[in-house]
Structure formats: structure tokens, C-alpha cells
TIPA-899353 format. One record per residue: residue in three letters; residue number from 1; x, y, z of N, C-alpha, C in turn. Coordinates in steps of 0.05 Angstrom, whole numbers. Layout:
BEGIN
ALA  NUM  X  Y  Z  X  Y  Z  X  Y  Z
...
//
This chain:
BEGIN
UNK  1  -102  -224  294  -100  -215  267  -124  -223  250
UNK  2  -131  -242  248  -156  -260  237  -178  -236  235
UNK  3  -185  -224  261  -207  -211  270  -215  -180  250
UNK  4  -186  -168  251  -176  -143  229  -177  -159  209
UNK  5  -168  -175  197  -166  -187  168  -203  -185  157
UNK  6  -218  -199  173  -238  -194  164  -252  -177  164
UNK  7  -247  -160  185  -251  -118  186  -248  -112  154
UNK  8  -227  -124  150  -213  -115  129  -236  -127  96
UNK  9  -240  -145  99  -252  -153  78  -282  -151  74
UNK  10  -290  -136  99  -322  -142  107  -329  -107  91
UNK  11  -347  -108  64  -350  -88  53  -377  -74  40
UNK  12  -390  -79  66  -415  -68  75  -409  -33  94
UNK  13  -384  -30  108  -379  -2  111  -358  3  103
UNK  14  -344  36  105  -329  50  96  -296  43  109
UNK  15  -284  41  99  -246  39  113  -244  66  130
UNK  16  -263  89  137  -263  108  155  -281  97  174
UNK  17  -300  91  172  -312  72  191  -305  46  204
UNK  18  -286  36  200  -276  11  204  -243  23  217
UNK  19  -244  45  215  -211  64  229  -221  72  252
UNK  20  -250  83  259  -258  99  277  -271  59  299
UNK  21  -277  42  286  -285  22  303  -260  16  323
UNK  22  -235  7  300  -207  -6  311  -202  16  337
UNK  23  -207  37  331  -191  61  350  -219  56  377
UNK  24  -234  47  370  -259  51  393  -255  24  411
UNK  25  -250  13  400  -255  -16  405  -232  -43  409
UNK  26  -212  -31  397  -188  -41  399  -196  -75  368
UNK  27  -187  -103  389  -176  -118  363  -198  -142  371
UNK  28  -213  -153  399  -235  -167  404  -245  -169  384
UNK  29  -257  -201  376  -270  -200  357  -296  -200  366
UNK  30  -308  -205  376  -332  -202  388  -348  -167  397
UNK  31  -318  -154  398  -329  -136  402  -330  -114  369
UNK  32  -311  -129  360  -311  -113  328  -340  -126  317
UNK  33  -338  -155  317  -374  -156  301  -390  -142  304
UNK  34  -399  -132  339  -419  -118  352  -427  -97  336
UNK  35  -396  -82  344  -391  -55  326  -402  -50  299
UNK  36  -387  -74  284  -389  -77  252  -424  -79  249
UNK  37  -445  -90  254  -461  -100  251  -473  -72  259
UNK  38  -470  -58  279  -486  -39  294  -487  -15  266
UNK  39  -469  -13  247  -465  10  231  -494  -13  213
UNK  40  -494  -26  208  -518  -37  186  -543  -56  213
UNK  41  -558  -43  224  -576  -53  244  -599  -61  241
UNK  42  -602  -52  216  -628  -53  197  -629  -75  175
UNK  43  -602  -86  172  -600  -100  153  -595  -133  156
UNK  44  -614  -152  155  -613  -175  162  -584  -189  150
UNK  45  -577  -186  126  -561  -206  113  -530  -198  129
UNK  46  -530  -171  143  -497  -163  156  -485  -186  174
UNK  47  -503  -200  186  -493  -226  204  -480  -238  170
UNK  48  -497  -253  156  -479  -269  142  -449  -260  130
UNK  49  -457  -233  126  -436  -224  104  -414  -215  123
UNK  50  -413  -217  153  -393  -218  169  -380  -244  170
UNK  51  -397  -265  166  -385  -292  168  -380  -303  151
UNK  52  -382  -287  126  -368  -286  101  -337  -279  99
UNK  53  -337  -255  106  -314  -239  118  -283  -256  131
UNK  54  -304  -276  157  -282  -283  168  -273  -309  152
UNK  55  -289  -317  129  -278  -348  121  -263  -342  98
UNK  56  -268  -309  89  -245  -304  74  -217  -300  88
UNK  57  -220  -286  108  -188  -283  123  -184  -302  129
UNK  58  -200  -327  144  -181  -349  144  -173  -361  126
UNK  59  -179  -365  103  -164  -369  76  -147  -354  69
UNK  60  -147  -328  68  -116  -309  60  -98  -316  89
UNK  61  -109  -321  106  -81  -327  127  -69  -354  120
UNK  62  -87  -364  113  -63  -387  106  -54  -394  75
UNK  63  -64  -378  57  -50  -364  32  -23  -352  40
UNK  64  -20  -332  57  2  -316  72  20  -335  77
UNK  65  4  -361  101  39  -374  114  40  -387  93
UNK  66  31  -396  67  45  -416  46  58  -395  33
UNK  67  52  -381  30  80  -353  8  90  -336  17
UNK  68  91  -341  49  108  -320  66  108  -301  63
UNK  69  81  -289  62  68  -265  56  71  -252  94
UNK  70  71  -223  96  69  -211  117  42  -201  118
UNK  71  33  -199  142  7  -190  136  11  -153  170
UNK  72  7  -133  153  8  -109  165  -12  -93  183
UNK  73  -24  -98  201  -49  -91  213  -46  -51  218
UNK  74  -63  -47  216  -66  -13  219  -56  -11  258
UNK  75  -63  -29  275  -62  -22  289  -29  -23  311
UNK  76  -11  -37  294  18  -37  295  21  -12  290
UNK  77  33  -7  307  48  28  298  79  28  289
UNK  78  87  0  298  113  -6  283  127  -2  264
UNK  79  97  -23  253  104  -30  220  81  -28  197
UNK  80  63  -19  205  41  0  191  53  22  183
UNK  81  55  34  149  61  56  145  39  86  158
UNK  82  61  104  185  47  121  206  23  146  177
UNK  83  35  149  164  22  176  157  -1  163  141
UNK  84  -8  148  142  -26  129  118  -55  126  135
UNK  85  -48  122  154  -73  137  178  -81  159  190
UNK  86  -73  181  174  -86  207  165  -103  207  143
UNK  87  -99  200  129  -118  200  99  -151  191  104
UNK  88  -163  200  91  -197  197  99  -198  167  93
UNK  89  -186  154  78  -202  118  83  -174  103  77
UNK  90  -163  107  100  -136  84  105  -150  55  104
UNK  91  -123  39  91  -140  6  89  -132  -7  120
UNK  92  -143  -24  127  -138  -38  146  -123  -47  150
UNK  93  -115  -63  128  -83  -84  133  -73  -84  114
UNK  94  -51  -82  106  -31  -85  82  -25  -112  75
UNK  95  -22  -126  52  -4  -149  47  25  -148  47
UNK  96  48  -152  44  70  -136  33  99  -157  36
UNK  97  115  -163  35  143  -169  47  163  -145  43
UNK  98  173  -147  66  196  -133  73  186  -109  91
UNK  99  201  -83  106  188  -64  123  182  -49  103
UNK  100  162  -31  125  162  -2  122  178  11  145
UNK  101  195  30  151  207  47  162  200  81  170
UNK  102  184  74  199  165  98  200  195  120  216
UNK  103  214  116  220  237  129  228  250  148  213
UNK  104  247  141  186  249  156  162  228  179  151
UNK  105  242  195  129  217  213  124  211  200  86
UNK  106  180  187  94  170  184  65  173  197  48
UNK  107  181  205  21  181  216  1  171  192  -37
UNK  108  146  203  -42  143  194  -64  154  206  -94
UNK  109  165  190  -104  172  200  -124  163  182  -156
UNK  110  147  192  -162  136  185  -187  134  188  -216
UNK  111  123  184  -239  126  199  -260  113  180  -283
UNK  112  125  179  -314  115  169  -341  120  142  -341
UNK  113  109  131  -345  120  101  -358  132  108  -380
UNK  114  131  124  -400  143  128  -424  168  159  -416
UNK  115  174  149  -401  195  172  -397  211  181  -415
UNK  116  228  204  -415  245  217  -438  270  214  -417
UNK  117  294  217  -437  329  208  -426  332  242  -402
UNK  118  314  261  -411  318  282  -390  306  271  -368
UNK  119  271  259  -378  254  254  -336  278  235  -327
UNK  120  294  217  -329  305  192  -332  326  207  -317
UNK  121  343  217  -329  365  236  -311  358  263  -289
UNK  122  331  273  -295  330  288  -267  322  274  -245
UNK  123  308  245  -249  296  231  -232  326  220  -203
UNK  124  348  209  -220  364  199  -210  378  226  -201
UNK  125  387  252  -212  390  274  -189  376  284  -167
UNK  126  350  283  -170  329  279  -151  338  265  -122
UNK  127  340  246  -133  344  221  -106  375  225  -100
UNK  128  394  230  -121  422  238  -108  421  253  -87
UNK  129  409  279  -90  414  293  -72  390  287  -48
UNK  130  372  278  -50  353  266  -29  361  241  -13
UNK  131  377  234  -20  392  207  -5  417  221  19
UNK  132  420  247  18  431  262  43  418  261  62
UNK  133  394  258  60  375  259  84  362  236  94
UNK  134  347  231  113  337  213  131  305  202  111
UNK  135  306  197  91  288  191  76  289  168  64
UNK  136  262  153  57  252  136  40  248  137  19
UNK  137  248  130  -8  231  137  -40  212  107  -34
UNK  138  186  128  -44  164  110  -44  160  102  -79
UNK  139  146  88  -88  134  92  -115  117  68  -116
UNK  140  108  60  -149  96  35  -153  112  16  -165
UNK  141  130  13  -173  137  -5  -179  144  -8  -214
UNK  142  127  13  -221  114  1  -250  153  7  -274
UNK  143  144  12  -290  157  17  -312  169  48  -317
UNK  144  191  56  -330  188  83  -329  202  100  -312
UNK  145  196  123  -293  206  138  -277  196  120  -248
UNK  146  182  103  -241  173  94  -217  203  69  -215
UNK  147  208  61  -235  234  48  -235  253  55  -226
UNK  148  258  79  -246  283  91  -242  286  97  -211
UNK  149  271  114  -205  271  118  -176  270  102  -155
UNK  150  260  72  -153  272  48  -145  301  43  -140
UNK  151  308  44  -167  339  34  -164  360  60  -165
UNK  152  348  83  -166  368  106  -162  371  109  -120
UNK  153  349  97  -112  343  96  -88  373  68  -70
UNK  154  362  48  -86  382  25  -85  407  29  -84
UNK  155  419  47  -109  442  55  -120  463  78  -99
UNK  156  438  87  -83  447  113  -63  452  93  -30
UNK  157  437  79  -25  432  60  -2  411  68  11
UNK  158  390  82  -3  370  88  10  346  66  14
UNK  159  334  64  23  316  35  32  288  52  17
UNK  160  275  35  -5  247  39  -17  232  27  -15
UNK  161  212  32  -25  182  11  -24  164  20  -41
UNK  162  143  6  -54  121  7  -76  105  -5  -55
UNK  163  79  10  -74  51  1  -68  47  -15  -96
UNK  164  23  -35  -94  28  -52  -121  -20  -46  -114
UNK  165  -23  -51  -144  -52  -48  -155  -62  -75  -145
UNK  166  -46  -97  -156  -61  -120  -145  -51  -133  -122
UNK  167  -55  -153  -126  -45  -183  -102  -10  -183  -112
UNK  168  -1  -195  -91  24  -198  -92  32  -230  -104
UNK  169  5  -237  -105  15  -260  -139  6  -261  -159
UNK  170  5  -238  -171  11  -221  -191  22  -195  -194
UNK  171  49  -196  -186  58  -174  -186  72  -172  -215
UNK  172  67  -135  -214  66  -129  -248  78  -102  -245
UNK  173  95  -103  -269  109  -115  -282  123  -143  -280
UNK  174  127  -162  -292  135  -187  -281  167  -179  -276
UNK  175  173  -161  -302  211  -156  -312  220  -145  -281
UNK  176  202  -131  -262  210  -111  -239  214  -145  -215
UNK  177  203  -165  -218  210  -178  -191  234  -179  -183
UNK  178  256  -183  -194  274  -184  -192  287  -153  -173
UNK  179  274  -131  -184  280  -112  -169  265  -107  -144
UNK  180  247  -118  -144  225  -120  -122  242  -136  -95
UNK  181  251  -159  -107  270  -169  -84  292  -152  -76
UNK  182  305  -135  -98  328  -126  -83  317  -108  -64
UNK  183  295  -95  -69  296  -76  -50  281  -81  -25
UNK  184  273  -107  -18  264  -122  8  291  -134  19
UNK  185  318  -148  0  340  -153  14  356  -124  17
UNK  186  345  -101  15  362  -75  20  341  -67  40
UNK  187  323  -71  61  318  -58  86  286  -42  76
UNK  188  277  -50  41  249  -36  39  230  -62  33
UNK  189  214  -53  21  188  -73  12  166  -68  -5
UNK  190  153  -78  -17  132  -78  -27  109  -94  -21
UNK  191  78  -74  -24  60  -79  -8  25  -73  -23
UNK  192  9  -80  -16  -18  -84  -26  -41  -90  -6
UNK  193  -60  -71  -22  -77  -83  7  -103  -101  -8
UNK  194  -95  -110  -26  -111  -134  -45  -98  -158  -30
UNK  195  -114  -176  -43  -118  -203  -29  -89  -217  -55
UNK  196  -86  -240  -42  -66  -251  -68  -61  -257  -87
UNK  197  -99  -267  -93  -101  -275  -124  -106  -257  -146
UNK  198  -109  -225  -126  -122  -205  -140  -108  -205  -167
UNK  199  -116  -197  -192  -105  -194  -217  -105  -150  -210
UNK  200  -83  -143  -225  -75  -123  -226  -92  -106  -250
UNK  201  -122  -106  -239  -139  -103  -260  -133  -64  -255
UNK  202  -139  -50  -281  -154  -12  -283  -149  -1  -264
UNK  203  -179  -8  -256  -181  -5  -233  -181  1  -208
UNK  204  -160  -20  -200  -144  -21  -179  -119  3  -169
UNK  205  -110  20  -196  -97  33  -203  -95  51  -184
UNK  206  -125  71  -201  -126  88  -176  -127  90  -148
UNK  207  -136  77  -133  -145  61  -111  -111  50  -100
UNK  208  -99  56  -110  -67  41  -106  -61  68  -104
UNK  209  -56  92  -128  -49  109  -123  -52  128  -97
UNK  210  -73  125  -89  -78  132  -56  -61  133  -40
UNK  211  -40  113  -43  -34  91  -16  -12  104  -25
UNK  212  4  113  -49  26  125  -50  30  148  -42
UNK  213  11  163  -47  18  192  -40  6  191  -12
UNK  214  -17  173  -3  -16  176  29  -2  173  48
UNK  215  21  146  43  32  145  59  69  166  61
UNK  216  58  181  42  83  202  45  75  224  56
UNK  217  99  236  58  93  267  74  92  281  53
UNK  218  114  286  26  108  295  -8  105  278  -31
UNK  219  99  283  -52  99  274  -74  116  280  -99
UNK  220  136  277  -109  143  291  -132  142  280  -160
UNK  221  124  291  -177  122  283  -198  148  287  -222
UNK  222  159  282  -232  183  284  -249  173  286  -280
UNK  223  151  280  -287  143  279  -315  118  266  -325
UNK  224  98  277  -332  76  255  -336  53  276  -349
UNK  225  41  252  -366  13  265  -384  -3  282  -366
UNK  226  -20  301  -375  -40  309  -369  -60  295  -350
UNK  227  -70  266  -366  -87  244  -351  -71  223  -357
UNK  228  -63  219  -338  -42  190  -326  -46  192  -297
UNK  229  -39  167  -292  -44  153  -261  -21  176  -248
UNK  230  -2  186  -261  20  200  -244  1  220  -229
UNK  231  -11  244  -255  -30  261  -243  -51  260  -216
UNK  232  -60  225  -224  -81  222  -197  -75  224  -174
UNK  233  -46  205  -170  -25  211  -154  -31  238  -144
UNK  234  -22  259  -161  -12  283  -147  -33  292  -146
UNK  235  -62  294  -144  -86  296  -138  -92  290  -104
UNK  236  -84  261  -116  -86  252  -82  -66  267  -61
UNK  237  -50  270  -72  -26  281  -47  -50  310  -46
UNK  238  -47  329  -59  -61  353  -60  -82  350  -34
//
């Protein structure tokens, strides 16, 4: 795991380049440096900034066993979310507690942070009648219709999961941990592919949004501005 972890942090090439190494090359570390180094051949400082790489993963691995953090490698087909390695720059390894459930069919469902009492009630008919089926609700976590759909998911017995912007110590909204647990003690989880101290900066937002609509098969937006993160969302699914 160590070896991917620093795949993972080493950001001198692309997360499509670093998908096409794992699949070439499997999980050797010796043979991933080769690899890694061979895309920058020209560039003297890639030795250090590989061995940069690995003294960060060995520090987030043992960040992980002190907060019982999971750590998700792309190359588990288990427990790697499956459709999330279609997308042009899947991340390498996820942070996360609790599963993902590739047996199920992903469905994102997203929307306003400032929702109206109508997005609010189609959201939870939404998932009523989508909880007949062999499905997941994905979202972020945040405030709003990404909530609602959380616990309309909960409320049905459907098993959910968020992608989160930062590190998972700082998870944000703070008011949502509490729901964040229930839905890791109900069979889902929440996940990030930031490091732990990451702060839940802008940013990160978009770059999160990715990971929602990639790792589903649809997206459904329920309500949202023009330019809001919901939109980017449904950009990305697009």
C-alpha cells in the first residue's frame, strides 16, 4: 500500500498516467519508481521528489492507523468505487471509513445548499421511489439537498456515501458528523482523496465534484443556481 500511497502523492505526472503505470506494472515499488521517473527522464530533481512522495505516505499511513482511517487503493476491485476508473483522471487511493458497494447501482443525487420546502420534498420522493431498486445515493455531504438525500437514503435503508473536498479531519459541515457516522454504521461511508490535515479549502470543491458524479452511473440534480458546485457536478457527469 505504501508504494500506491506515494503514486498517489507524487505530483510531477497526471492521475491518468499514474492509472495507465498501476495497470502496466502492477503494485512493486521498484518497479513503479522506474516507471514514475521514466515519464520525467529529463528531469534531475524527479528522484528527490519521489522520495519526497514516499516520506509523505509513510506519514499519512500512520496518521490512518492513529484515526482509523481506511485507506482505498485503485487497484482493489472490491472496495475501490468500480466506475470511478473510467473517468479521464481517477485518484489513486481514496481516504474514507466505511464501504463502498460496487454490487449496487451508484446514483448521485445532488442539489442547493439553500434549498426551497418543494427541492426538499421532491428530493425525499426521489429516493422513495429509488430505494425499490438495487441502488446507492451518492452525494457530498454538505448542507441543503446533499443532506436531505443522505438521510432520505438512511430513512429508506438504503446504504450512502459522500465524497468530502478536504481531509477527513476536517470534515465539513461539522453539524453533518453525526450523520456521517450514521451512514458508515448503516453499511455506507464517506471518503476523500486529500490527505488528513487537508483544510476543506474552494478549491478543492470542484476537484471533489468529480469524484461524485464519476463514481456514479447518473447524476440527478434536484435544484440549484445557474453557477453552483451542483452545476459543475452535472458538467462532470455530462
Amino acid at each position: 500500500m505504501d508504494e500506491i500511497l506515494a503514486l498517489h502523492f507524487f505530483r510531477r505526472i497526471t492521475n491518468a498516467q499514474k492509472r495507465q503505470i498501476l495497470h502496466e506494472n502492477g503494485t512493486n515499488l521498484g518497479d513503479l519508481k522506474r516507471h514514475v521517473l521514466k515519464y520525467l527522464n529529463r528531469d534531475k530533481t524527479a528522484e528527490s521528489s519521489w522520495f519526497e512522495a514516499c516520506e509523505k505516505a509513510y506519514r499519512e499511513t500512520q496518521i490512518c492507523k492513529r484515526e482509523g482511517v481506511e485507506i482505498y487503493a485503485a487497484t482493489d476491485v472490491n472496495k475501490f468505487p468500480s466506475f470511478l476508473l473510467e473517468i479521464p483522471d481517477p485518484p489513486v487511493v481514496l481516504f474514507g471509513r466505511g464501504k463502498w458497494n460496487n454490487s449496487t447501482v451508484p446514483l448521485s443525487v445532488i442539489g442547493s445548499r439553500k434549498m426551497t420546502t418543494y427541492g426538499e420534498r421532491l428530493t425525499k420522493s426521489f429516493i422513495q421511489d429509488l430505494s425499490q431498486y438495487p441502488v446507492n445515493i451518492v452525494s457530498g455531504l454538505a448542507l441543503g439537498i446533499d443532506g436531505v438525500a443522505h438521510r432520505s437514503a438512511l430513512a429508506c435503508g438504503v446504504s450512502t456515501q459522500a465524497f468530502l473536498a478536504g481531509g477527513l479531519g476536517y470534515l465539513s459541515p461539522k453539524r453533518h458528523s453525526s450523520l456521517a457516522k450514521t451512514m458508515v454504521d448503516q453499511g455506507g461511508g464517506y471518503f476523500t482523496e486529500q490527505s488528513f490535515y487537508t483544510p476543506s479549502l474552494p478549491q478543492y470543491y470542484p476537484v471533489r465534484n468529480r469524484l461524485i458524479a464519476g463514481a456514479s452511473l447518473a447524476t440527478l440534480v434536484i435544484e440549484a443556481a445557474r453557477k453552483s458546485g451542483a452545476m459543475i457536478t452535472a458538467n462532470q457527469a455530462f
